[in-house]
C-alpha positions as CSV (number, residue, x, y, z in Angstrom):
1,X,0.0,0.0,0.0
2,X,1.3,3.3,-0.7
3,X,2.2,5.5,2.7
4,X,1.3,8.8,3.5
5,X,5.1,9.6,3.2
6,X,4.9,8.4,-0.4
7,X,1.8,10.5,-0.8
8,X,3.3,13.3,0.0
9,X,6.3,13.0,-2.3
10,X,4.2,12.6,-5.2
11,X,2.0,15.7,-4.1
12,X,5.4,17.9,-3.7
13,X,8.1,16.5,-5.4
14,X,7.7,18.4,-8.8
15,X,7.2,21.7,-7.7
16,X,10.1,24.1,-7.8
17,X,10.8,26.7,-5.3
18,X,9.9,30.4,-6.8
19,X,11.8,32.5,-4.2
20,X,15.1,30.2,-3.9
21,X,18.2,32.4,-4.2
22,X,21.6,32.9,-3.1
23,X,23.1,36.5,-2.6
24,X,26.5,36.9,-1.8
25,X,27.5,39.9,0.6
26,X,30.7,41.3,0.9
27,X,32.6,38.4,-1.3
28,X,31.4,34.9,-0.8
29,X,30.7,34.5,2.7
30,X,28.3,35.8,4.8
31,X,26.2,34.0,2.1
32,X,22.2,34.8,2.1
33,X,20.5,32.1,0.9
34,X,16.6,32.0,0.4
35,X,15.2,28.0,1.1
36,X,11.6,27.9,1.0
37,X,10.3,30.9,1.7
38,X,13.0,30.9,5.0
39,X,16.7,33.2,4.8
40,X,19.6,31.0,5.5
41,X,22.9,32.7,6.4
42,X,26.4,30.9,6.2
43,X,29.9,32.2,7.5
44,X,31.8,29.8,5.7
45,X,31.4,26.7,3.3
46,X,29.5,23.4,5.6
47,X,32.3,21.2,6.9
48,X,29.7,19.3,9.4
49,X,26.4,17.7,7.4
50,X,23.9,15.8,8.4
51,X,21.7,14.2,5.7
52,X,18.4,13.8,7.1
53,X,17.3,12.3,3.2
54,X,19.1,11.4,0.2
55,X,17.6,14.2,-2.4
56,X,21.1,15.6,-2.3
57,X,23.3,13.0,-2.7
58,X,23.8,13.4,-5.9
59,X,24.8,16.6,-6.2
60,X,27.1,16.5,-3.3
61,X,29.1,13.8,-5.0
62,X,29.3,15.3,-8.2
63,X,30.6,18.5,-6.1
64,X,33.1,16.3,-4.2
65,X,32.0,17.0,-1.0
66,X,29.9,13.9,0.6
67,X,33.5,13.5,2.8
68,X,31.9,16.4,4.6
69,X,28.3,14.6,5.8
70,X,29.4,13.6,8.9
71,X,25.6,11.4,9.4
72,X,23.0,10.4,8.2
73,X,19.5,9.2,8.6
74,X,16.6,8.1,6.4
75,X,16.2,5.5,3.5
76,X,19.0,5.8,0.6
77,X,18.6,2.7,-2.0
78,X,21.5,0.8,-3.8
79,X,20.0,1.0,-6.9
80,X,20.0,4.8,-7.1
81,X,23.8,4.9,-7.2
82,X,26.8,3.9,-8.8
83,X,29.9,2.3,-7.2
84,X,31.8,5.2,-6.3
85,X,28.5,6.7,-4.8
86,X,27.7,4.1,-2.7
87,X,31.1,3.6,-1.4
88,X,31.0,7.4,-0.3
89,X,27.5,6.5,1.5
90,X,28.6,3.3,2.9
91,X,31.7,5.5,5.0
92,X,28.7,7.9,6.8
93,X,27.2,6.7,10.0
94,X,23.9,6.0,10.1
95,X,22.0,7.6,13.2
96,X,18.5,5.6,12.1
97,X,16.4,4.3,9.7
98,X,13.7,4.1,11.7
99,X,10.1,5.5,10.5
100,X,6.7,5.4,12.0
101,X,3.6,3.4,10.8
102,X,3.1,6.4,7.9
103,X,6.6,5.7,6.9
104,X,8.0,9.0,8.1
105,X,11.6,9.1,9.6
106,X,12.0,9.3,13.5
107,X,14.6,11.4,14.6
108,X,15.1,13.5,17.9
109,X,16.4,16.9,17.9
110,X,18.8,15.9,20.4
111,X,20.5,13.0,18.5
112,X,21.1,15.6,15.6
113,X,22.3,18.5,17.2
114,X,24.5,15.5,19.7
115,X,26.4,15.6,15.7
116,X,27.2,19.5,16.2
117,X,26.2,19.6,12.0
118,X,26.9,23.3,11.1
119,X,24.0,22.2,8.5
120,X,21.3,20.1,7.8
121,X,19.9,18.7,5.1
122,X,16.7,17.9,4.3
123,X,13.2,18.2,7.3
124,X,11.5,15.8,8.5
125,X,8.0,15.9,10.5
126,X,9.5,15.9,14.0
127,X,12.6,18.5,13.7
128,X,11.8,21.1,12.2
129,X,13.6,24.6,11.0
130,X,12.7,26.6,13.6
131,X,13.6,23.7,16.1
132,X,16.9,24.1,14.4
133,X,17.0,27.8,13.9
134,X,16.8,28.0,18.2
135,X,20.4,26.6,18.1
136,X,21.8,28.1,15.1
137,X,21.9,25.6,12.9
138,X,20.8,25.9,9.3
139,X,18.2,23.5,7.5
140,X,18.1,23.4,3.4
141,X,15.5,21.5,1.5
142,X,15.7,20.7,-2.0
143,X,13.6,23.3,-3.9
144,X,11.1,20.8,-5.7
145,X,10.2,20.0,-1.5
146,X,9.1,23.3,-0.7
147,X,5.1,23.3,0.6
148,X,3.8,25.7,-1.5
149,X,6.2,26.3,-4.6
150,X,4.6,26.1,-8.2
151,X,7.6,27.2,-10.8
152,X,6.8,24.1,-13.3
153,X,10.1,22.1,-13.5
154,X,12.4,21.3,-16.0
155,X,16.0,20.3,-16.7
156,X,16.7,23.9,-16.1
157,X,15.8,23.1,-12.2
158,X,18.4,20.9,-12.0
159,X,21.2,22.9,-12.9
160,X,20.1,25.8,-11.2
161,X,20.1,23.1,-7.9
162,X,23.6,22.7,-8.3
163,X,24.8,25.9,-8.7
164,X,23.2,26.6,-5.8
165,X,24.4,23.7,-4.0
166,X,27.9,25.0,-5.7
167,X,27.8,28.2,-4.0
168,X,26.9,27.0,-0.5
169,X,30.3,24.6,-0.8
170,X,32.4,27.0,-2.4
171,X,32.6,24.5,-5.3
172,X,31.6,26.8,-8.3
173,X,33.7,25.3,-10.2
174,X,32.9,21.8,-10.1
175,X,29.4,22.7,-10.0
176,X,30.1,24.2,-13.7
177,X,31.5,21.2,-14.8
178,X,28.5,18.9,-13.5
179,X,26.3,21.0,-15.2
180,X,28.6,20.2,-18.6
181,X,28.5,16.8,-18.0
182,X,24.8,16.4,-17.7
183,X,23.9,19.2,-20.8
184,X,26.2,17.0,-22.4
185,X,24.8,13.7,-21.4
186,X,21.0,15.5,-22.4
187,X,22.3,16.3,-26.2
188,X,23.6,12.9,-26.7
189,X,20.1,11.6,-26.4
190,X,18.8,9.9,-29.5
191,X,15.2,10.6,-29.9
192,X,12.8,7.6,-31.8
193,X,12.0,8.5,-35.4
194,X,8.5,8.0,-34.7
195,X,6.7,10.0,-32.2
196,X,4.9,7.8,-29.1
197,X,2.5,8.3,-26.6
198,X,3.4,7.6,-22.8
199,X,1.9,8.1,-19.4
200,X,4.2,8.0,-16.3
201,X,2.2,6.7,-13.1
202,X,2.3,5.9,-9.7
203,X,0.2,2.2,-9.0
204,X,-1.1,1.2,-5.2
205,X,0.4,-2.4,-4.7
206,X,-2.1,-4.4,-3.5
207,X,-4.9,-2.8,-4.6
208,X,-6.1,0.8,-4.8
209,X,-5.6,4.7,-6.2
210,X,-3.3,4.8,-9.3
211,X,-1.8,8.3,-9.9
212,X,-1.0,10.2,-13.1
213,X,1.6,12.6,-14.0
214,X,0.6,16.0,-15.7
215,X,2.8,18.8,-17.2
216,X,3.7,20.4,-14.1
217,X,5.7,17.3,-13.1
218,X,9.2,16.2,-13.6
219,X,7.8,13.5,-15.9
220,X,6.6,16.1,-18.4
221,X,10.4,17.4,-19.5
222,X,11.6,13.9,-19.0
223,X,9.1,12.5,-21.6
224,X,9.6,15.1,-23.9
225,X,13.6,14.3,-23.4
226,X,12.5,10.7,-24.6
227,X,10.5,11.7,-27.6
228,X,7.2,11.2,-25.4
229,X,3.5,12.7,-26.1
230,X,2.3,12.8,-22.4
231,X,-1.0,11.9,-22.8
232,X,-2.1,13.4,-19.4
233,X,0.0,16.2,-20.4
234,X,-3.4,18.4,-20.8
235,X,-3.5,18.5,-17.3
236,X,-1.8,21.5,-15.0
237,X,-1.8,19.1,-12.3
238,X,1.5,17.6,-11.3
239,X,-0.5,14.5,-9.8
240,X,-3.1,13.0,-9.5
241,X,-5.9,9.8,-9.6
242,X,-6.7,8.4,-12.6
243,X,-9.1,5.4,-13.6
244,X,-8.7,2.8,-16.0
245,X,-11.3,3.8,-17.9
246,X,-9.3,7.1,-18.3
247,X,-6.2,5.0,-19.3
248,X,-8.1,3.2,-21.9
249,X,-9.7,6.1,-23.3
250,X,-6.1,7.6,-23.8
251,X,-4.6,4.6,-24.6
252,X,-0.4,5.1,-24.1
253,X,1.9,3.1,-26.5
254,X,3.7,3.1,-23.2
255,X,3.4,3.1,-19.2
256,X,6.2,3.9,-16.9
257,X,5.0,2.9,-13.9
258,X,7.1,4.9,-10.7
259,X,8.0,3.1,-7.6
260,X,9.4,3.8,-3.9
261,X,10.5,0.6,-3.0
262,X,9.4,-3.2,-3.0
263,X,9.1,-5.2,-6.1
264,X,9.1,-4.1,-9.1
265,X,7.4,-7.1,-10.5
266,X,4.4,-6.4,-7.8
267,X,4.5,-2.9,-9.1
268,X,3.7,-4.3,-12.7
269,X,1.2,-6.5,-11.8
270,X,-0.8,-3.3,-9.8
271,X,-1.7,-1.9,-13.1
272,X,-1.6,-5.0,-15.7
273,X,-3.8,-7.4,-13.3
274,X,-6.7,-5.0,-13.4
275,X,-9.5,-6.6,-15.3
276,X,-9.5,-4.6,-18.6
277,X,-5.9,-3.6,-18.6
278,X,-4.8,-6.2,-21.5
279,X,-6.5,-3.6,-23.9
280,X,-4.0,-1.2,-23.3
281,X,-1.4,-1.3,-25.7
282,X,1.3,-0.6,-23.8
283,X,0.0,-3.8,-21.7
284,X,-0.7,-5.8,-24.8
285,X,2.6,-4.5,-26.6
286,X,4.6,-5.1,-23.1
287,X,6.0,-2.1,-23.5
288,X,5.4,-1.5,-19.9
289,X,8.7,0.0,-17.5
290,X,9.2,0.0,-13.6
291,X,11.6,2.7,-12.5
292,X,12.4,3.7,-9.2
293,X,10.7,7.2,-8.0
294,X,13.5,9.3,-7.8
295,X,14.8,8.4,-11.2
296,X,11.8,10.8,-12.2
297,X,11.1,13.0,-9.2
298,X,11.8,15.0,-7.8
299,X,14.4,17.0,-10.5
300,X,18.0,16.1,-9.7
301,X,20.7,14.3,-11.4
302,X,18.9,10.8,-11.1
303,X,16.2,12.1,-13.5
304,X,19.1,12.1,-16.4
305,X,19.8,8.8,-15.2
306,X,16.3,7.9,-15.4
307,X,15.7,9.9,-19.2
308,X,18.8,7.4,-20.1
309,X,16.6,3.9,-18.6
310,X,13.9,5.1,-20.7
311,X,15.5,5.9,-23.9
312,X,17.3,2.4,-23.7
313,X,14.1,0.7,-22.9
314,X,12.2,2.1,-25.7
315,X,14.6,3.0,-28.4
């Protein structure tokens, strides 16, 4: 069944944040950040982190700089990162993995601020900014995470992520050549001749909801990336339910089917066991796809990787 944690990720996780920016006074540091609506002030570049979820993992490592997350907490797959990644995560303590019946992490203020981070990255229900503000310490959340931002993402989002992530480490530099690497990686893609239709959802295992993605999510540019007509593209929604009767009546030449965790065979099955779903073409084609949320949503790094799945699966 899908958790109220997941629920919430899909409801947030392709929004961008419209007042995020990062001001420089007086040469790089004191550096004035804006991070969801909240100012964020740094003296000097982080040397203490603590990773409370795993949205900025990949930025950090393209920076160079996971050496300096001194913790961590939360949920951070294998299959989200390569070798060299991993082996970075692997080296960083983890403080808990522990999460409540909804699936939200449980974490005491006192066992973060035990870590004396000098930031903190990424909130969670029970420690929030203000709890961390009291003590000095300073909380970013990744843009697309922000309650309440509506700036429609794009590929653009991510860049702009690690510049800013760039500034904060006093890694310009690197974060310029990331941003090569992955516009690079973007024009290498080789688009189908023929134009298809798609639709990127989000099944209930088990039984229940299934969710669409419209053109205010992350799934929109990355479909377009692929040579995709969204066919829920029509709707300003970033997600929402959808029926099979819907489905049918718009009828994908392909379903990408998003996941948290669990198997992605079961994940399959939610959508192509429904009595009706072998008229679907993309069901009666097999031209259906599992992929792993985050290789989607929300923008980062790991959506290239995920454009990439896609274009191999389908070219």
């Amino acid at each position: 069944m899908i958790t109220a944690a997941a629920m919430l990720l899909l409801l947030t996780a392709a929004c961008v944040d419209p007042e995020a920016s990062i001001e420089p006074a007086g040469g790089q540091y004191p550096l004035k950040l804006t991070n969801c609506g909240a100012e964020v002030v740094f003296d000097k570049a982080p040397e203490r982190v603590v990773m409370l979820k795993s949205a900025a993992v990949p930025y950090l490592h393209s920076l160079g700089v996971m050496d300096r997350v001194t913790a961590r907490a939360g949920q951070y797959p294998k299959d989200y990162y390569d070798g060299a990644t991993q082996a970075e995560i692997d080296k960083i303590p983890l403080l808990t993995d522990k999460t409540d019946t909804s699936g939200h992490l449980q974490i005491s203020k006192e066992v973060v601020i035990s870590q004396q981070p000098d930031l903190v990255l990424g909130q969670v229900d029970n420690l929030s900014r203000e709890t961390l503000d009291a003590v000095d310490i300073p909380l970013l959340e990744e843009p697309a995470m922000c309650p309440g931002a509506t700036e429609v993402p794009s590929f653009d989002s991510v860049y702009r992520q690690m510049e800013s992530y760039g500034t904060v480490f006093d890694r310009e530099t690197e974060a310029t050549a990331a941003i090569t690497q992955l516009r690079e990686r973007l024009a290498k893609i080789q688009k189908p001749s023929t134009v298809r239709t798609a639709a990127v959802l989000y099944p209930t295992v088990g039984g229940g909801v299934t969710y669409a993605y419209g053109s205010t999510s992350m799934a929109q540019p990355q479909l377009e990336a692929a040579g995709f007509t969204n066919v829920f593209g029509d709707s300003k929604e970033r997600v929402f339910e959808v029926t099979l009767e819907e489905l049918l009546g718009r009828n994908p030449d392909v379903l990408i089917l998003l996941y948290s965790d669990g198997d992605p065979k079961a994940v399959e099955q939610a959508v192509t066991g429904l009595p009706g779903a072998d008229k679907l073409k993309a069901v009666a084609n097999g031209d259906v796809m599992p992929q792993l949320f985050n290789f989607t949503e929300p923008p980062s790094p790991l959506a290239v990787d995920g454009l990439e799945k896609i274009v191999q699966r389908f070219s």
